[in-house]
C-alpha positions in Angstrom: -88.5 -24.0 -54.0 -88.1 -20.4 -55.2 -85.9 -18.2 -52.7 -86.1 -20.5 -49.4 -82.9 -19.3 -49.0 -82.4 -15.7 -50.1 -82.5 -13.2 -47.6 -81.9 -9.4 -48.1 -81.8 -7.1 -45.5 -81.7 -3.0 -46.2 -79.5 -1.2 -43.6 -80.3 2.4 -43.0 -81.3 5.5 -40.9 -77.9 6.1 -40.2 -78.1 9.0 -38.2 -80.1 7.3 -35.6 -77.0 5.1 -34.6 -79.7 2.2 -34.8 -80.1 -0.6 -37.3 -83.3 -0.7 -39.2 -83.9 -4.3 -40.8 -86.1 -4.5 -44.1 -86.6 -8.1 -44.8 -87.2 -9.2 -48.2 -88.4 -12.7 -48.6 -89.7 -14.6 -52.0 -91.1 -18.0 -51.0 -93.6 -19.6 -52.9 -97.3 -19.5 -51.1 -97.6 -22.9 -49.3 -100.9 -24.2 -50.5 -103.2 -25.5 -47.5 -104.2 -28.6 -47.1 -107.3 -30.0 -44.9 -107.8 -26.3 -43.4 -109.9 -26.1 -40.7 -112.6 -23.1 -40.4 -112.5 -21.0 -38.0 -115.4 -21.8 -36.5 -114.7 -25.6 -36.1 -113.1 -28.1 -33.5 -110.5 -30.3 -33.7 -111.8 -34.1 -33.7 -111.9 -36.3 -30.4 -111.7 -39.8 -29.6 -112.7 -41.7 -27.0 -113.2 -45.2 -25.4 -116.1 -46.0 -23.0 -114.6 -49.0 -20.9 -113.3 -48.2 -17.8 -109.1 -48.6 -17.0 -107.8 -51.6 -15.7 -111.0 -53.5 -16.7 -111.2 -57.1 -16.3 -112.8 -58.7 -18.9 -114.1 -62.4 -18.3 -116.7 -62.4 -20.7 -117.8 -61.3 -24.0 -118.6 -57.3 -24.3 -118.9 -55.1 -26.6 -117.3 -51.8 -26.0 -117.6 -48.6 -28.0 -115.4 -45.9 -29.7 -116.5 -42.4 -30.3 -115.6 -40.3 -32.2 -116.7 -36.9 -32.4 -116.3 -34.2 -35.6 -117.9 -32.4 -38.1 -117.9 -35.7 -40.8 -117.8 -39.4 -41.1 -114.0 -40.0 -40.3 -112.2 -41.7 -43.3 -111.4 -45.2 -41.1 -110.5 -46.8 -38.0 -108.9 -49.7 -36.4 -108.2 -51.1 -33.1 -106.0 -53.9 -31.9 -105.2 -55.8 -28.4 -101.4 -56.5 -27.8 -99.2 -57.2 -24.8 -95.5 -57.5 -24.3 -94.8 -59.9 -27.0 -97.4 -59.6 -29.3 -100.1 -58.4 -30.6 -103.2 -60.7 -29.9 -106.0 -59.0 -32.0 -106.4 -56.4 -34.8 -109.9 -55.4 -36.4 -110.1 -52.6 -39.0 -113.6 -50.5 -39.3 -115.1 -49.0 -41.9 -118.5 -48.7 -41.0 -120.0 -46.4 -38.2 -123.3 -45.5 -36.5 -124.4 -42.0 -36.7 -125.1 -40.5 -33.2 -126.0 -37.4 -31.8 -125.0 -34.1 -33.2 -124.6 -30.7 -31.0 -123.8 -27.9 -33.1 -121.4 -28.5 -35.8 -120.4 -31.6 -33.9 -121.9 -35.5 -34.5 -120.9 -38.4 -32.9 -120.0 -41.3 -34.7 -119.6 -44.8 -33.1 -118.3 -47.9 -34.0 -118.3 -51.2 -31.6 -115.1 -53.2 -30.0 -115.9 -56.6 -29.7 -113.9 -58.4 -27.1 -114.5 -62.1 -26.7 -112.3 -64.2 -23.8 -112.2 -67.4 -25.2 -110.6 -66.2 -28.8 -108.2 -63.8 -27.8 -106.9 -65.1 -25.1 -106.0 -64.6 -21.4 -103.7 -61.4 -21.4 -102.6 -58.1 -19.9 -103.2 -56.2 -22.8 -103.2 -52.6 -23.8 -106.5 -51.8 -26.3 -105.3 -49.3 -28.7 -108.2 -47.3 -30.9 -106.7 -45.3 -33.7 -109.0 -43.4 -35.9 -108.3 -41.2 -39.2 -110.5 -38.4 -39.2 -112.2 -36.5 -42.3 -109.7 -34.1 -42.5 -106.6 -36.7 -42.7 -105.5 -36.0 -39.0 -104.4 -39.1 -36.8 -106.3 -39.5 -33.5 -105.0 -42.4 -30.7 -106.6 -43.5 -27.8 -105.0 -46.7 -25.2 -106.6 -48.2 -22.2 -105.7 -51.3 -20.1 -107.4 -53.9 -20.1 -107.3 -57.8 -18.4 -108.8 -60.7 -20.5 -109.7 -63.8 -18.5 -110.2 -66.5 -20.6 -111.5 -70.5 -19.2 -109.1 -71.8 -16.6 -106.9 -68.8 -16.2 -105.9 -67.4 -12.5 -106.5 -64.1 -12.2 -102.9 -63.6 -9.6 -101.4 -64.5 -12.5 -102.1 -61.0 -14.8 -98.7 -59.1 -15.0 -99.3 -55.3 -15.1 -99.8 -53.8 -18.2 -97.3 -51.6 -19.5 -97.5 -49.4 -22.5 -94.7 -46.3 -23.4 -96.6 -43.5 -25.1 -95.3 -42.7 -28.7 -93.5 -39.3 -28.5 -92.9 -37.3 -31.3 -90.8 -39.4 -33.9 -88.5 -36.8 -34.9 -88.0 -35.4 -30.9 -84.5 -35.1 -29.6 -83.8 -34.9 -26.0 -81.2 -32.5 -24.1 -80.5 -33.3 -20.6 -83.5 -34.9 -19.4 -86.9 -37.6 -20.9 -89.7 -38.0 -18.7 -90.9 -41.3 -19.5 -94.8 -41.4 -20.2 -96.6 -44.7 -20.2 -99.7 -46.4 -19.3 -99.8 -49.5 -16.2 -102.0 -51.0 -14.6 -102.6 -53.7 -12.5 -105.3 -56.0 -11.7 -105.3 -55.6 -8.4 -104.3 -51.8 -7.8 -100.9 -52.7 -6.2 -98.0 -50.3 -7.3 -96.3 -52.5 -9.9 -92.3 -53.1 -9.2 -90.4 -50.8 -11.5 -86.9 -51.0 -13.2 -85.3 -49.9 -16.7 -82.4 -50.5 -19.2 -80.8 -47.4 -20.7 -78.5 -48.4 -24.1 -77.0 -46.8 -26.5 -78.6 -48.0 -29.9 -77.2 -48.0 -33.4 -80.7 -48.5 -35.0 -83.9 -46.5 -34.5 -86.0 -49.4 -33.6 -86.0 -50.8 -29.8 -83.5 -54.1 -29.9 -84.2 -56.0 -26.3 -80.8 -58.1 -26.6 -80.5 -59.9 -23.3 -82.7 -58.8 -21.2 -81.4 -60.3 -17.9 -77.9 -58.4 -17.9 -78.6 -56.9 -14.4 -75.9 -54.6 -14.4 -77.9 -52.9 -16.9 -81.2 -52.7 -14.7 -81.4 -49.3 -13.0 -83.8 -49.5 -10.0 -86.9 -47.2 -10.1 -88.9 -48.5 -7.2 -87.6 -52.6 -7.3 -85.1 -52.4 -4.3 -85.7 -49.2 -2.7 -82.6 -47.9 -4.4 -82.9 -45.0 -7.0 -80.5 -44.9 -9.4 -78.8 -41.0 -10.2 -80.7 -41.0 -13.3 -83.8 -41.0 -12.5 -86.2 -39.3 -10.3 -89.1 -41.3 -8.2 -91.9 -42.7 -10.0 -95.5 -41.2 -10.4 -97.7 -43.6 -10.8 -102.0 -43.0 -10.3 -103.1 -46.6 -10.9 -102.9 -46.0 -14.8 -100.5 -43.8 -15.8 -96.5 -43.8 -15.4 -93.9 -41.0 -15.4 -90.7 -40.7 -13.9 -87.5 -38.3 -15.3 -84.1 -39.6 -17.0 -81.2 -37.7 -16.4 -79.6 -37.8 -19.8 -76.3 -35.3 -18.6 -74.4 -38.3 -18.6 -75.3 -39.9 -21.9 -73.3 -39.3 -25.3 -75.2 -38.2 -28.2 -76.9 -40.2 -30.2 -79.6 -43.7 -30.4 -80.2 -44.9 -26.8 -83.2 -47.5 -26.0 -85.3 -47.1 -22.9 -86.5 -50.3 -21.7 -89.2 -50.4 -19.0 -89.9 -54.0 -16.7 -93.1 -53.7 -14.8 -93.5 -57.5 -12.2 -96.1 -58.1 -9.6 -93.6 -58.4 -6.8 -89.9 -59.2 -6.5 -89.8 -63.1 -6.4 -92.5 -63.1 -9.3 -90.1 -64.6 -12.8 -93.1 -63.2 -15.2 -92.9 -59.8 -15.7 -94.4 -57.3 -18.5 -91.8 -54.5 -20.9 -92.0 -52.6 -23.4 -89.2 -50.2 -25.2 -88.8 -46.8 -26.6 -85.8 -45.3 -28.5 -85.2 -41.4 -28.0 -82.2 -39.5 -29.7 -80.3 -37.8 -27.4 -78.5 -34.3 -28.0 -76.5 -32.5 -25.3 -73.7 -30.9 -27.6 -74.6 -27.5 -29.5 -73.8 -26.9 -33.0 -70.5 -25.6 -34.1 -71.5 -22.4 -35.6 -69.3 -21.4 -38.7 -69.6 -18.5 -40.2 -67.6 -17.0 -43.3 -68.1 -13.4 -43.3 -65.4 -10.8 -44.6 -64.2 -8.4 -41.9 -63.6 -5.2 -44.4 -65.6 -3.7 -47.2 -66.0 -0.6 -49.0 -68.7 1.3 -48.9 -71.0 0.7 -51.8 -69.9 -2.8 -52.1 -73.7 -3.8 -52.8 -74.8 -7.3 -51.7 -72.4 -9.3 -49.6 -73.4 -13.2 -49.1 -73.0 -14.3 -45.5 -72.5 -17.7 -45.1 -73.2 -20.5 -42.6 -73.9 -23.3 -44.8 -70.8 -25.2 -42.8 -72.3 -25.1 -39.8 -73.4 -28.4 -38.5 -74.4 -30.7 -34.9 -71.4 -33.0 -34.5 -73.6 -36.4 -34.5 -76.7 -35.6 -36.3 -75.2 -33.4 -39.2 -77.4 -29.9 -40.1 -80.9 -32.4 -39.7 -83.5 -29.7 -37.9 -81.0 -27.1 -37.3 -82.2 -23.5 -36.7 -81.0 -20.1 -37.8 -81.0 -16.6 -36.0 -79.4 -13.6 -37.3 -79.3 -10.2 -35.9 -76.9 -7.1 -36.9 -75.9 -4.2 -34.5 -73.9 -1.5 -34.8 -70.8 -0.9 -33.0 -71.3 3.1 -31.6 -74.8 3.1 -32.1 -77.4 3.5 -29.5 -76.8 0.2 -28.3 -80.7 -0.6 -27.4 -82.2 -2.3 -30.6 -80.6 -5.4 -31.9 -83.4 -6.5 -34.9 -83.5 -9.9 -35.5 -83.1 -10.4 -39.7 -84.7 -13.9 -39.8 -85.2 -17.1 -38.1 -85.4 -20.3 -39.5 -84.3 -24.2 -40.6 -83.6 -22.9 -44.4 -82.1 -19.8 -43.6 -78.3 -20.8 -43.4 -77.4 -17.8 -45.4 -78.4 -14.1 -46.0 -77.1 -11.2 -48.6 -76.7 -7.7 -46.9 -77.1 -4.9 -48.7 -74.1 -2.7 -46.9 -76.0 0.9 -47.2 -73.6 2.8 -45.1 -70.2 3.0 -43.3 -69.8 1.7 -39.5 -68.9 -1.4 -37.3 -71.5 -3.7 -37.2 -71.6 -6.7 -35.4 -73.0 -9.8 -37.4 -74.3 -12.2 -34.4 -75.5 -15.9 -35.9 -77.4 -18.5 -33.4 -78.3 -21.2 -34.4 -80.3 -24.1 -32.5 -80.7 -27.7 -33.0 -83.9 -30.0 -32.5 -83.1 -30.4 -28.8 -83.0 -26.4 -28.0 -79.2 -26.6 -27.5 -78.0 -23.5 -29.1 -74.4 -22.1 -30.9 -73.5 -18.8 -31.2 -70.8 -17.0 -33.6 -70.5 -12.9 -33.2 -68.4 -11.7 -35.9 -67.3 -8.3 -36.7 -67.8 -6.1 -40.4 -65.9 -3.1 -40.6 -68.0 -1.1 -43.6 -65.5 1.2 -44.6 -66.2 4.6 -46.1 -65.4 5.5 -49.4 -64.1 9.4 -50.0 -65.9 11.2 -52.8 -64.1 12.0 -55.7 -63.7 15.5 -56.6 -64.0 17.1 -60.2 -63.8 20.3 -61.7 -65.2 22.3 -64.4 -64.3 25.8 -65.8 -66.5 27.2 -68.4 -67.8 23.4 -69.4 -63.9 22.0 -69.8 -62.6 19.4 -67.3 -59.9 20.8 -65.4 -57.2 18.8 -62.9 -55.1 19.2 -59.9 -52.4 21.5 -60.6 -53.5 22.7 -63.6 -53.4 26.3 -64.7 -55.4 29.0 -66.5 -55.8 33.1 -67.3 -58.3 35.2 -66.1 -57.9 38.7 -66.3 -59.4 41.1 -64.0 -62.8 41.7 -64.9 -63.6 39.5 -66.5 -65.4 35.7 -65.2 -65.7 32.0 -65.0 -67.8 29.4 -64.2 -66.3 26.9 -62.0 -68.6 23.6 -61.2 -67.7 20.3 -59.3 -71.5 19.5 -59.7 -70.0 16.4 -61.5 -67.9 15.0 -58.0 -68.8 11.4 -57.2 -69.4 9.2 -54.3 -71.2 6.3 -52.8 -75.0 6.5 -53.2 -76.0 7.4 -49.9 -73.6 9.9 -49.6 -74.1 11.5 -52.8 -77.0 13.9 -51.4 -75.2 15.0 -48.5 -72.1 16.0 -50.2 -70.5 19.8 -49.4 -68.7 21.5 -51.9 -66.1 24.1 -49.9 -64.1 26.7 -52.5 -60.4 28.3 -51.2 -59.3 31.0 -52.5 -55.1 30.7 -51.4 -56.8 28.0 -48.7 -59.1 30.5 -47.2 -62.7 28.8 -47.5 -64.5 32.3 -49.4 -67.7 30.0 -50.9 -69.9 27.0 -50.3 -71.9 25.5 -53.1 -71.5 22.7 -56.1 -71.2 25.5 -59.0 -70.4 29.5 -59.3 -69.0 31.9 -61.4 -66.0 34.3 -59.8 -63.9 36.8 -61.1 -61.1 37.8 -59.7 -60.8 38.3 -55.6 -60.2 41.3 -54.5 -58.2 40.0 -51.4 -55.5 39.0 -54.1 -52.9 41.2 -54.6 -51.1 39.4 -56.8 -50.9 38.1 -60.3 -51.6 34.9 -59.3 -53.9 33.1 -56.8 -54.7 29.2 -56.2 -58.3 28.2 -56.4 -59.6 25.1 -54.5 -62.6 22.8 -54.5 -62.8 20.5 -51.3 -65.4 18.3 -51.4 -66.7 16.7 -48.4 -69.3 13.6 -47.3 -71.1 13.1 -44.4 -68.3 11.1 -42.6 -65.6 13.9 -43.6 -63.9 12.5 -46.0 -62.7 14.3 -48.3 -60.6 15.2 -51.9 -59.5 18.5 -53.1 -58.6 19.6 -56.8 -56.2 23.1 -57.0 -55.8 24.9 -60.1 -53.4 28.1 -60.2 -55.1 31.2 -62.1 -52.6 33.9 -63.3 -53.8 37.5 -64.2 -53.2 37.3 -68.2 -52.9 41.0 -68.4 -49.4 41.2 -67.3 -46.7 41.6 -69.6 -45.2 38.0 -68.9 -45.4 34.9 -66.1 -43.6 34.2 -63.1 -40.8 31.8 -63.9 -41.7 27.8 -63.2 -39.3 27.8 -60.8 -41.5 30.3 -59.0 -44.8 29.0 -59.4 -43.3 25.5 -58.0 -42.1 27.5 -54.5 -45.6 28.9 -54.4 -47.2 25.7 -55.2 -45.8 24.0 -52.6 -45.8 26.9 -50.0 -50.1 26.8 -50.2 -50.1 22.8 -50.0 -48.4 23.4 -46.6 -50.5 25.4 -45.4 -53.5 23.4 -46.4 -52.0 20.3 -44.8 -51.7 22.2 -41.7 -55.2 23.8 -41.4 -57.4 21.5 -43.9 -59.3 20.5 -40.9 -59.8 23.7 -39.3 -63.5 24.3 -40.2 -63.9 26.9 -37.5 -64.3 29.2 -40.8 -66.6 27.3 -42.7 -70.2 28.1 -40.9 -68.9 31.8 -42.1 -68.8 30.9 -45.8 -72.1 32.4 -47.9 -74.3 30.3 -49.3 -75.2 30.2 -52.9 -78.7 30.7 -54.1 
């Protein structure tokens, strides 16, 4: 899998005090498979016998499918509570009618008493369709075979399949078909287990401190809410608050009445999830500017009982001082458990990471990066050679130089909006990367210190001071001198560096 989990994210417009978000993601093109046009429906199924049926004789019911093409196969199979009674597999079907893009296709459902048996059983069609796709359709059904009292069919009882790899937080409603033969509401009552396997294990089944009451004494247990029940189909609501995480069997008894010892069950095991994932992130809290990709990491990040299986990943990034209205979300996603930032400019950003699991609990980790920015460097040139702080040269009245800090550095984005402020004995006198100057006629002097500041856009700056003496004069000041005056200007700039109420005054170069 090229770059399922490579995420990088451009921060910029700076000014704005918002976060712009360029997501870059390299996944390799998922090739489709059994695509639909646009133009087409999905398949159906359906199964013309009525619910509930009794069946006392041999009949012949039909399944009908309807799509484009022939489906691939089918089967269908009568079970009840302990078994399954009959299984037939098709492979041949009967053309019907067609509507539009659309053709029926039929096959037949023979049901015959006296071979399968008496039974409250649940007829299950299941079809795979031309394009691969699963269809399922169950009814109830009573088979009366020779000699068989009717007062003595339990009602059916079937728990629809939910989604195999479905957790549950806080609550299941319990979905299943019942009926009975006599359209009496069926007597109700469950087992909730914690399970250590993924398949239903019944155990003892008469352990009646385990039996919570849905409708079979009147009593509700906390759990659950009241039944809904329509003659065919079941629902009613576990409270699952209570329940740790993990396996837990749901085991559903449907009887006639109360002093009736034959009863019908059936079983479904659910996950169960009420605890959100602890969210680790590793994140630095300083960088420089310019640092470049940084890798932010939740790969430890994990759901206490079912490990990082279906977790979810959020990110978003705001900045601290901005306008405070647009948090971007980067990316969201199960193979996402890390990104690189590309760290563009300086500022407090807030890195916020939630991540959810398969049963919509959610974690969340906010974590704070400090980008800090970098001063420029300052560097000077006079007449093409590299000068230095403190250095010293001649210049005669006159005569000219060419002083350029053209060659001063900084982070990237900085680098364009970078000011170049020149002092002359700390008094800003010109603004511009590169000039050439003679001697100033405000100095009086032999001697006069020359200064490049250069600024970025967060004012930061550094400054490089060379002292120019007038070489015409017979001889030069003692050190001792130029050391007092030296340190007499670097005072003074200390104490009004960041006056700039001068600089909108300076001229601009051309």
């Amino acid at each position: 899998m090229v770059g399922a989990s490579n995420l990088r994210v451009m921060l910029f417009s700076r000014n704005t005090g918002s976060v712009i978000l360029v997501v870059l993601l390299f996944a390799s093109p998922i090739p489709g498979n059994n695509v639909q046009g646009e133009n087409d429906f999905p398949a159906t199924l359906r199964i013309e016998i009525e619910e509930g049926s009794l069946i006392d004789v041999d009949i012949t019911v039909n399944a009908v499918v309807s799509e484009e093409f022939q489906p691939y196969s089918a089967s269908w199979e009568l079970f009840d509570s302990s078994s399954s009674k009959h299984y037939v597999s098709v492979s041949e079907f009967q053309q019907g009618v067609t509507s539009g893009s659309m053709t029926e296709w039929i096959f037949d459902i023979d049901i015959l008493p006296e071979t399968i048996g008496s039974c409250s059983c649940i007829l299950t069609v299941s079809v795979i369709d031309s394009n691969g796709n699963s269809l399922v359709e169950s009814t109830s059904v009573f088979i009366e075979s020779t000699g068989f009292i009717d007062e003595h069919f339990t009602p059916t009882l079937h728990v629809r399949e939910s989604v195999s790899d479905h957790w549950y937080s806080e609550s299941y409603i319990l979905d299943a078909l019942s009926s009975t033969v006599d359209g009496n509401v069926p007597l109700f009552s469950t087992i909730i287990r914690s399970s250590s396997t993924i398949k239903c294990t019944y155990g003892v089944l008469e352990s009646q401190e385990l039996v919570y009451a849905v409708n079979y004494n009147g009593t509700l247990h906390p759990s659950l809410s009241d039944i809904s029940w329509d003659g065919e189909k079941l629902n009613f609501e576990v409270d699952l608050i209570g329940f740790d995480d993990g396996w837990h069997d749901i085991i559903i008894f449907a009887q006639s009445e109360v002093e009736d010892s034959t009863y019908s069950h059936d079983c479904i095991s659910i996950r169960v999830d009420n605890t959100p994932p602890n969210v680790i992130v590793e994140i630095p809290e300083e960088l420089p500017e310019g640092t470049g990709l940084v890798y932010l990491d939740a790969s430890s990040t994990y759901d206490e009982i079912w490990g990082i299986q279906g977790l979810r990943y959020t990110w978003s990034i705001n900045e601290l001082g901005g306008s405070g209205e647009e948090i971007s979300e980067v990316f969201s996603g199960p193979d996402y458990r890390s990104i690189e930032l590309s760290l563009i400019h300086s500022g407090t950003y807030v890195v916020s990471l939630t991540v959810s699991d398969n049963a919509g609990n959610m974690g969340l980790s906010s974590t704070t990066l400090e980008i800090v920015n970098m001063a420029p460097t300052a560097r000077l040139t006079v007449d093409g050679e590299d000068y230095f702080d403190k250095d010293q040269l001649t210049l005669s009245p006159g005569s000219s130089i060419l002083v350029d800090a053209s060659s001063s550095t900084d982070t990237t984005n900085d680098m364009d909006g970078l000011r170049y402020i020149w002092r002359v004995d700390n008094v800003p006198t010109y603004e511009g990367p590169s000039r050439s100057i003679s001697w100033p006629d405000t100095v009086d002097g032999d001697s006069f210190i020359l200064s490049i500041e250069v600024i970025d856009d967060d004012s930061e700056s550094s400054m490089i001071s060379i002292i120019i003496v007038d070489n015409s004069q017979s001889g030069s000041p003692p050190l001792s001198i130029l050391i007092l005056i030296i340190s007499g200007v670097f005072l003074s700039f200390a104490i009004f560096r960041r006056s700039r109420s001068d600089d909108s005054e300076i001229p601009k170069w051309s």
